[in-house]
Every structure is written in structure tokens, then in C-alpha cells.
N, C-alpha and C positions, 0 to 999 in steps of 0.2 A: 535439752533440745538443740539440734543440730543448725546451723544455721546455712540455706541454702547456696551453695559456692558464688550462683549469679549474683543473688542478692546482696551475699557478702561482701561482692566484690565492686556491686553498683555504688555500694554504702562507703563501701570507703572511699571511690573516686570522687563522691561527693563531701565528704570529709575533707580529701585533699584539696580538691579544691574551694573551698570557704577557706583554707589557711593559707593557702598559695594565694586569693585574694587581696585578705587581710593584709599577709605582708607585704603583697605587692604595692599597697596603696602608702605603705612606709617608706619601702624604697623610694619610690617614685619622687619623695624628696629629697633622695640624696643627693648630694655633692658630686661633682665629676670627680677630684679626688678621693673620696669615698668609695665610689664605683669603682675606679681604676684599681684603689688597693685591696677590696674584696676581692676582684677579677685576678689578682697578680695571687696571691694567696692561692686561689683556687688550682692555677696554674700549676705553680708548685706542688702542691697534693697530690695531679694529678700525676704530677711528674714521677713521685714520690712513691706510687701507689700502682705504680704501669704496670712491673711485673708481677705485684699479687695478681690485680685488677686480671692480667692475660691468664693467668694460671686456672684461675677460677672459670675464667669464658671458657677454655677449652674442654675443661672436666667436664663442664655442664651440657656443652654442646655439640662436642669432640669435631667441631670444626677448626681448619687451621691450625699455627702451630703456638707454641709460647712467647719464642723468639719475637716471630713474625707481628702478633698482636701486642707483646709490650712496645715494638714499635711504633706501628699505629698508635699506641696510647698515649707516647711520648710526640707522636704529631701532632695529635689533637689540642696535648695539652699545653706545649710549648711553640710548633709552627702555627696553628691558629693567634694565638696569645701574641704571637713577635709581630702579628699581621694588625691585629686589632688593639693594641695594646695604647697608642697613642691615640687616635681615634676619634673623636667627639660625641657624645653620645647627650648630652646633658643639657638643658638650656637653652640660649643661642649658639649654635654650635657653625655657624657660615655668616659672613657677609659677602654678600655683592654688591661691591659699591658703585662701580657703574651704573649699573640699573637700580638699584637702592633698594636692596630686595633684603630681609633679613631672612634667616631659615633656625626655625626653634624646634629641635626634639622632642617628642613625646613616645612614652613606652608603646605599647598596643594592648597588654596586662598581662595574660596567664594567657600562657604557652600550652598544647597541649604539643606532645613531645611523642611517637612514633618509634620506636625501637627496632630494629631487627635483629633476626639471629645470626647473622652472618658477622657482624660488625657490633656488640654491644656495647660493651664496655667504654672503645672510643668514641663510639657515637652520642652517648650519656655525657662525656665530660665535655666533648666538641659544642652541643647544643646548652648545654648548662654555662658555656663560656658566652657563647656569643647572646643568652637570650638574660642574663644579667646585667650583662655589660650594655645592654640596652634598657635596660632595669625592669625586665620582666621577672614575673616568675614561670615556674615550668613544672608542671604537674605528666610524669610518664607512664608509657604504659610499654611494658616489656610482651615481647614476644614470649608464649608460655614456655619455648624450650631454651630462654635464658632470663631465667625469672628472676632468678638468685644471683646473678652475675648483673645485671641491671642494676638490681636493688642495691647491690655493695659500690656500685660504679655511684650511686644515684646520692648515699650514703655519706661518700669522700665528701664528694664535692660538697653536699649543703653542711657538713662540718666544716668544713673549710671555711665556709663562706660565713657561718655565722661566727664561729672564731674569729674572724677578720670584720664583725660589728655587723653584719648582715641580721634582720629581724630573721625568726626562726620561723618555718614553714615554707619558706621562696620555691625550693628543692624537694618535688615529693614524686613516689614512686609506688604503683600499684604493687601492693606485694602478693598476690594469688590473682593475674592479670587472665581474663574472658572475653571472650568475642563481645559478652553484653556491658561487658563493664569500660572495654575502648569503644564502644559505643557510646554508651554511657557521656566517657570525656570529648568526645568528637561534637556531641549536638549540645551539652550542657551550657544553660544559662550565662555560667561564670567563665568558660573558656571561650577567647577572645580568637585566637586565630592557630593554627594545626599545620605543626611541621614534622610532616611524615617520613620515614624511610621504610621502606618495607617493601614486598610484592604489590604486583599490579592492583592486585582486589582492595587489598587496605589501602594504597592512593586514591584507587576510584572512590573507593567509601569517604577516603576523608575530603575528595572534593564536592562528593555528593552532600556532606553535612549541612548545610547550608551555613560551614563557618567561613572566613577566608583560610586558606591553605597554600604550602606549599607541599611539591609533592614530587618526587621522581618516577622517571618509568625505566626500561629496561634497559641495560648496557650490549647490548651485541658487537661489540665491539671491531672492526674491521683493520687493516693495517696495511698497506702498501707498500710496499719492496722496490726502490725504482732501481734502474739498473747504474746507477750515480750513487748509492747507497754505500757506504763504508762496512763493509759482507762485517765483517769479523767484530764490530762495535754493533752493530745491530742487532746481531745475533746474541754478545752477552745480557744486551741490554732488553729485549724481548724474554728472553728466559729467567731475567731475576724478576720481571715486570712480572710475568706469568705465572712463576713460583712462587711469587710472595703473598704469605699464607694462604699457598693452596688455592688461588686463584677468586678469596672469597668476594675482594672489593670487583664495584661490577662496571670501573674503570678497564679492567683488566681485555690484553687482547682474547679475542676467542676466533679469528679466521686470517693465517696470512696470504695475502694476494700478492705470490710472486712472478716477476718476468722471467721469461722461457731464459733468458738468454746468463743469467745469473743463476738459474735454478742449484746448478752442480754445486758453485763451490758456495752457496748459501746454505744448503742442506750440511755440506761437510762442516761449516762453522758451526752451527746447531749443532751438529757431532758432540763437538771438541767443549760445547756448555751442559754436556749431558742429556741433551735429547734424543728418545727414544722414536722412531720410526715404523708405526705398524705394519705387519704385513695385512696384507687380505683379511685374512683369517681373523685375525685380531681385532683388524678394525673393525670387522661385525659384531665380534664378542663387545666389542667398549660400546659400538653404537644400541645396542639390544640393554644396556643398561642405564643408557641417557635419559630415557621418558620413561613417565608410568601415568597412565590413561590423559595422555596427551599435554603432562606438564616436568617440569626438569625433577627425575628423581631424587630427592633429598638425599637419599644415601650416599651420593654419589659429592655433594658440596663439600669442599671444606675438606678433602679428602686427599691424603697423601695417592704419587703413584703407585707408588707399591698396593698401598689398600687397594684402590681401582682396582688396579691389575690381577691381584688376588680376587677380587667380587668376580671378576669377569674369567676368569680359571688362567688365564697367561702366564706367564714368564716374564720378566724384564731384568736389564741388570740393577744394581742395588745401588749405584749413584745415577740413575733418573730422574732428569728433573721437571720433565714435560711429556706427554704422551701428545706423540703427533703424528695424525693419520691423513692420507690426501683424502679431498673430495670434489666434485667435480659437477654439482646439485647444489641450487637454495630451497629449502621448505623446508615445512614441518613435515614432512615427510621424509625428508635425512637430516637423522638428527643430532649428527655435527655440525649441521648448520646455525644451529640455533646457539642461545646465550648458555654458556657453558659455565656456574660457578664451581671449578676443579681446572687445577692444572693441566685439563685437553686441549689440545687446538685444531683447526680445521687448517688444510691448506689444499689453497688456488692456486692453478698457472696458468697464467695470460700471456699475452704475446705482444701486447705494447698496450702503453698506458690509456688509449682508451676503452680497451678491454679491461685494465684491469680497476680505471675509475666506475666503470659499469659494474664491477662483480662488487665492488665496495658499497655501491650505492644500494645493489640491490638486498646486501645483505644486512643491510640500517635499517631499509626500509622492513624486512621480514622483523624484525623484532629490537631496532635499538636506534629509532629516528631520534634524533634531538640531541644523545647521549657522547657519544665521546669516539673520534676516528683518528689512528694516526698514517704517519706516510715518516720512512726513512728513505733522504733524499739530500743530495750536495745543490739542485738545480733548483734553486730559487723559483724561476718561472712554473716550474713542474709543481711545487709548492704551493704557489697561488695558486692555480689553476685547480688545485687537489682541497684547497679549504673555501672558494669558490664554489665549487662542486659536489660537497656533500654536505645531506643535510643532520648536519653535528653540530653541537654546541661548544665543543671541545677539537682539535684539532692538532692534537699533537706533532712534531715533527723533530725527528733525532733523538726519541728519548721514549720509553715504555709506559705504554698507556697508561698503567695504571697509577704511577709515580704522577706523571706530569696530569692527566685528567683531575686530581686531587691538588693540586699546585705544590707536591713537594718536589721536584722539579726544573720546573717552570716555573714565570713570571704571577702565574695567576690566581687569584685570591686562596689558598690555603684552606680546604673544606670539605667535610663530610656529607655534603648533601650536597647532588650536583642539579640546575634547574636541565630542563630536555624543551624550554621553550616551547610554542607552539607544534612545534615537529611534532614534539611527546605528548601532547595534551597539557603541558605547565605552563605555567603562570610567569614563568619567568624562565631565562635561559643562561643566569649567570650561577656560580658557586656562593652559597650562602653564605651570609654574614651577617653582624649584628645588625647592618642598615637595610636588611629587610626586616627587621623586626622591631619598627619604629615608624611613625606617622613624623610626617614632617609639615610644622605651620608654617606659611613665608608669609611673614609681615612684608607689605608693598608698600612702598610711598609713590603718589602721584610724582610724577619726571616729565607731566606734557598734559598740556590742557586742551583738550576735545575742542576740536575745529564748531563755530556755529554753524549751521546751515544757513546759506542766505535765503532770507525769505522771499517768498513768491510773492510777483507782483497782485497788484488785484486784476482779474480781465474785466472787462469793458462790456458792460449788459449790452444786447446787441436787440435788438429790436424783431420778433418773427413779423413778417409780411402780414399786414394786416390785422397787426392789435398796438399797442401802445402802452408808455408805460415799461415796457420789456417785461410784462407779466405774462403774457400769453394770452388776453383775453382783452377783447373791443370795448371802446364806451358804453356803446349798449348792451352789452353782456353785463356788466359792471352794473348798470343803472336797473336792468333786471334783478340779479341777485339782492341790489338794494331795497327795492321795492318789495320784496318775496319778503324779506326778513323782518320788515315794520308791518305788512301786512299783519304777521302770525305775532307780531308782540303786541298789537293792539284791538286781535280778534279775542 
């Protein structure tokens, strides 16, 4: 007897989780140096393991490239690690002695862990680093078209980690993953809180669980051109942003809004990084391949120029490294305008910065409020004024969105999961890390003793006009009621 795919698939989620439990209630007594040197191990593996690890994501998903994703995998598993690695995660891990506040860490348990197919691999080892090193465990659910490539990512890591003394189960991974069976881990008993990556529908579902969640929404990424801009740095730096694998992270730009007055020899620098320039014709051909019944057509992700080019019948030359067409419209009704995961870009021309902070804003707001905008610019004021003004959580400046929104980069936390804040419907609007995947106790000491209230005096019974006593009622009111009540006690 065959045993039904959902069912089988329910059963193991619940499987994985009773042992991702178990062992998490093991770790949860581990040592901070314990943590740290399972976490560092794991590191290593990951490092170790990047370009199988890519090899295999692309076969499975023929998104991106090998190059490109044993990179990322080498981010994950080393620039997360260099960020988190001293850390605290354990015990009393703060004082404030000022205020006499202590603050003591506790896990939050079992992870329930969100895969997508754009980003597997690295996202497996990213989340597996930061949700131990909190001393969780993490129980995943791959996207079905990188099922196989999850599981081997999913794999490394919890040999890693239990070679390095880790109890055995922390690390687990749906291996024939179903819409009923991430369901399944989304609303299950034993799964404590749900850190998503993926399309819009699986964020809304996972905030819909009624677990706690974190979740992303969409990158529409916008980019500002100012005319202070260094043409010929921006331009290399925009094109390896956008080239890098195929445009899958959704950091990535997808609209440049340039000024009129730069236009020429900005486009020429784009030349000279291998950017391709539609004509007419073309751009329709690319545009007529972008949707299919109103959502971004897969075929099209993750997808070299050339393949594009070839889906859509064109020509291009054969070192391409971006297809870039003007447009001149926001909506879903041109659909360059939208979140483009493929090396395409849209381009704007404004005529001064407050046209072109207007085209920026409105194109966040069409599909990627919260998520990540940059602006290449030498003018400081024009900078502030430009992250002032949109609403991003991210806000790049001289450096390729997709690099710097992930903080490798930039200054800013190193991470695969970026929050989109209120803007986006999230919960938060920073780059994840193990310290959202932790409750914090803060032992208080009294530092001030509560003022008493002075007590109120007594007031002064005041007499009504014509009774006595300050009761409200006469002598002979008084001498009635007396009389009424011996009456009826001696009838």
C-alpha cells in the first residue's frame, strides 16, 4: 500500500518535529562556549561544502549560476558567522549597571524555517547558523523545486553540528515537502515561532498561523542616479549588483531613475559593463514574457541574458550582462515596472531630484514598500533627504543594492532574511539575526522608592440647614424613627 504523498508528508513533519523538540530542550543547556564552537564548526562545513552545495541548487532549479551561488553560500556561512560569532546568546548575556537591569537569554525552541527556490542552499546554512547559535532548533520545509538541494544544504549543517557535540535531531528537513505538510509546520503544536522566506502567499500564510513570524515581502527595488554620482563607478557597480546570479536575491535593483542631464554618458558607462539596450521591438518581445496571468513568470527567474533573449526570439551580443529597456509607466500594467527576479532593468528619466525622488517612491510603493532603495550620489544632503523620503528599510548609497541590502557591503547586519517593517506588513524592519530568535528576561532591581501620597485631610461635617448632628435629619425626625422601631419590637 502506497502511502498518500500529503499524508506522508504531514507525518514526517511531525516526526521532525518531536526530535527537533527533544533536542532542543538539550541544547537549551548548553554552555555559551559549547554554542560558539558547534556554530564555528557548522561555519566551516558550510564553507566547505559552498560549491557542491551551488552545484546541486542550480541542476535542481536551473536558477542562477554556480559561481554566483557558491558565493552566497560562502556568505552565509562565513560573513553571517564573522558578525554573530562573538555574540551572547547564553545566560546572562547584558548588564546595565546604571539602571541595575540584568538581561538573560532564552531560546524561543523550534524554528520553523521557510525555504525558497530562488536562494536554497544559502538560506538553509544562513538560518541553521543564526537559529542555534540561539540554541534553537529548526525544523525546514523546502520549496518543491529545490527539494533535494535543501535537504543536502539541511544535511551539512546538522552533521556538522552534531560532530561538534550538538544532540542529534536540532537540523531537520522535509524530504517530499507539500503545501499540507508546510502547513502542517506552520500551525504545529511543537513549532514555537516561523521564519519565512519565500513569495508573498507563504508570508501571508505564515503570518496567518497564528505562530509568531517573521516574514519578507517583495523587493521592487528603485535606484537613483543623481547627477553628483560618479557615472563610470556606478555603473560597474549596478551591473555586477544586478548580474549577480541572474538577479535572484530580491535586494537586487530592478528600476534606474536617472537625471536628464547625466543621461548620455551614463548609458555610455553601462555600455562599456556590457549592458544591453532594447530597442522598441525588443522591449515588447521581453515585456510579453515578464507575467503570466498577472504574476512574474518563472521561466524567466534566475535566468541568464542570453536564455531571455532567446525565450523572447532577439538577438543580443554574447557578453550581456543586463538587458535594459526605458519605460516611462508604473503598474501592473507595464510590466517592467514590477519586481523583476532576472538580470532586466527598467529605466526612468527625471529632470531633477524631485521628480526623480517621486518616481522612486512610487515604484516601492507599487510592489516593494519596506524592502531596500538605493541612490548613487557624492551630495550628502541629497542623501539624506533621499532616505528621509522613502519608504525602505534599506537604503543603500554608492554601492549595489543587492550587495549592500544583505550587508555584504555595508555596515549592516549580514543576512538572508531582510525585515520590510510596517511598510511591508513585517514585524520588524531590521536584517535578521540570532537576536530575534531569542526572548529576553530583564531581572530589575528596585533603584527608587515610590513617592507616598500625602494623605488627605479629614473635612469638617458641615451641618445642612435645619437638622443637626450633620446627619441630615431633625430631632424629631430622629425621635420618630425611634419610636416606629420599639413600637414593631414590642407588638
Amino acid at each position: 500500500m502506497t502511502l498518500d504523498a500529503d499524508l506522508y508528508a504531514i507525518q514526517e513533519v511531525r516526526n521532525n518535529l518531536t526530535q527537533a523538540n527533544d533536542a532542543q530542550k538539550k541544547l537549551a543547556a548548553y554552555s555559551q562556549e559549547q554554542i560558539d564552537a558547534i556554530v564555528a564548526a557548522m561555519s566551516r562545513a558550510g564553507v566547505d561544502a559552498a560549491e557542491r552545495l551551488a552545484v546541486l541548487a542550480v541542476e535542481e532549479t536551473g536558477f542562477g549560476n554556480v559561481r554566483d551561488k557558491q558565493i552566497k553560500n560562502q556568505f552565509a556561512a562565513e560573513s553571517v558567522y564573522e558578525w554573530i560569532k562573538n555574540a551572547r546568546t547564553v545566560g546572562l548575556i547584558r548588564k546595565d549597571e546604571g539602571n541595575k537591569v540584568w538581561e538573560v537569554a532564552e531560546p524561543v525552541g523550534v524554528v520553523a524555517g521557510i525555504i525558497p527556490s530562488t536562494n536554497p542552499t544559502s538560506t538553509v546554512i544562513f538560518k541553521s547558523l543564526i537559529a542555534l547559535k540561539a540554541r534553537n532548533a529548526i525544523v525546514f520545509s523546502p520549496h518543491p523545486a529545490a527539494a533535494a538541494c535543501t535537504l543536502a544544504a539541511a544535511k551539512v549543517m546538522d552533521e556538522a553540528a552534531v560532530q561538534a557535540g550538538a544532540p542529534a535531531g536540532l537540523i531537520r528537513c522535509i524530504s517530499k515537502p507539500t503545501l499540507s505538510a508546510t502547513h502542517e509546520l506552520m500551525v504545529h503544536k511543537l513549532t514555537d515561532l516561523i521564519l519565512a522566506t519565500g513569495g508573498s502567499a507563504m508570508v501571508k500564510a505564515a503570518y496567518s498561523s497564528g505562530k509568531p513570524a517573521y516574514g519578507v515581502g517583495p523587493g521592487n527595488v528603485p535606484v537613483y542616479i543623481h547627477h553628483s554620482a560618479d557615472l563610470p563607478a556606478t555603473a560597474k557597480r549596478i551591473v555586477q549588483s544586478k548580474s549577480f546570479d541572474y538577479g535572484t536575491i530580491c535586494a537586487s535593483e530592478q528600476a534606474l531613475v536617472i537625471e536628464e542631464s547625466i543621461k548620455r554618458p551614463f548609458l555610455a558607462a553601462l555600455k562599456r559593463e556590457g549592458a544591453y539596450f532594447l530597442n522598441d521591438l525588443e522591449r515588447e518581445k521581453i515585456a510579453a514574457l515578464l507575467m503570466v496571468n498577472g504574476s512574474l513568470n518563472p521561466k524567466i527567474v534566475g535566468r541568464s541574458p542570453e536564455a531571455i533573449a532567446q525565450m523572447a526570439g532577439i538577438l543580443i551580443p554574447q557578453e550581456t550582462t543586463v538587458l535594459i529597456a526605458e519605460e516611462k509607466n508604473v503598474g501592473k500594467a507595464y510590466p517592467l515596472s514590477i519586481e523583476k527576479l532576472a538580470p532586466i532593468l527598467a529605466m526612468y528619466t527625471v529632470h531633477d531630484q524631485q521628480e526623480g525622488f517621486a518616481r522612486c517612491h512610487e515604484l516601492l510603493t507599487l510592489g516593494g514598500l519596506g524592502h531596500t532603495a538605493g541612490i548613487h550620489s557624492q551630495d550628502d544632503a541629497v542623501i539624506a533627504a533621499y532616505g528621509l523620503a522613502m519608504p525602505a528599510s534599506r537604503i543603500t548609497v554608492n554601492t549595489g543594492t543587492t550587495f549592500g541590502g544583505i550587508g555584504a557591503t555595508t555596515g549592516i547586519q549580514p543576512s538572508l532574511t531582510l525585515g520590510c517593517g510596517s511598510f511591508g506588513n513585517n514585524i520588524t524592519s531590521d536584517n535578521i539575526g540570532p537576536e530575534h530568535l531569542m526572548n529576553i528576561k530583564r531581572v530589575a532591581f528596585g533603584i527608587r522608592e515610590m513617592q507616598k501620597t500625602a494623605a488627605a485631610e479629614p473635612k469638617p461635617q458641615t451641618l445642612v440647614e435645619g437638622t443637626e448632628w450633620g446627619i441630615g435629619l431633625s430631632r424629631e425626625e430622629i425621635k420618630t424613627i425611634i419610636k416606629s422601631v420599639l413600637t414593631e419590637m414590642t407588638s
